[in-house]
N, C-alpha and C positions, 0 to 999 in steps of 0.2 A: 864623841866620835861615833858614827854609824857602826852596825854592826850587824853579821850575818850570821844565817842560821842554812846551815848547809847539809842536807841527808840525799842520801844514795840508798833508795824504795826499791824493793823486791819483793812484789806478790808472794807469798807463800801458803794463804789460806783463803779467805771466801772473800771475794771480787766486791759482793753486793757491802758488808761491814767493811770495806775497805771504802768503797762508793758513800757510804751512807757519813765516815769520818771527813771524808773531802768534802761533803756540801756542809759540815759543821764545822771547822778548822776555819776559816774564813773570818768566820763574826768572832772567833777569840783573841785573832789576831788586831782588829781594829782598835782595840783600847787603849793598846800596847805601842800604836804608831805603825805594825807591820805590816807589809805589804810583801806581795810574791813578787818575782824578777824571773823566777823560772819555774815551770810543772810540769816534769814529766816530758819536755819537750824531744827534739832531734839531739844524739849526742855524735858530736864525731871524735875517735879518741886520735891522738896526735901523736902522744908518748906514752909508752911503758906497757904492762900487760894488764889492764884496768879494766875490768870487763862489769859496768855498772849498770844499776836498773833504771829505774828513772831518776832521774838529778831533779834537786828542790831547793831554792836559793828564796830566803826571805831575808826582808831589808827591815832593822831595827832601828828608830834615833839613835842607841847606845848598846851596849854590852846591858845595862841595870836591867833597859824596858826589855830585851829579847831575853833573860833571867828569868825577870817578872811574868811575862807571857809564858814560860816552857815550864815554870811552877802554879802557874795560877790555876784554880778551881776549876776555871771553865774549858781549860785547857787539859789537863788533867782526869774530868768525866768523861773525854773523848775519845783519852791515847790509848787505852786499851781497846781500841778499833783498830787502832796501827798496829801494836805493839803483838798482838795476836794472830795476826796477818800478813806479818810482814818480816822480813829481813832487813833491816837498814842498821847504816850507819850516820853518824849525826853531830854535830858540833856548832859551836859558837864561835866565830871568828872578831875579832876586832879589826873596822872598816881603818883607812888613814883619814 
């Protein structure tokens, strides 16, 4: 079953290692089957008090591959460009 990988990104530190992780994040995900569906795009919120940064929606074959991608080595060398940077929240969903 497909599966997503969903984070709510909020700038918090230097723009440029925030920039420099987004043109690297790409080629970790191709191994893995993943592809984006959403970046950063327009959010309109509908319900609740949910005041998000940029919404990030990537599409896995499965739960195992989006695991294997968000552990892997090459994924891994790059998060602390995020992780430094940013404020997010983040999860693994299982598609139907």
């Amino acid at each position: 079953m497909t599966a997503y990988v969903i984070a709510d990104v909020q700038l918090t530190g230097d723009a440029a290692e925030l920039a420099e992780y987004r043109s690297k994040v790409v080629a970790t995900l191709r191994p893995y089957g993943g592809r984006y569906l959403a970046r950063g795009g327009e959010v309109d919120i509908v319900e609740g008090a949910w005041a998000p940064g940029q919404i990030v929606l990537v599409e896995f074959p499965d739960m195992a591959a989006a695991r294997a991608w968000n552990e892997s080595a090459e994924y891994q060398a790059i998060a602390p460009l995020r992780i430094r940077n940013t404020d997010s929240r983040r999860l693994i969903v299982q598609g139907l």
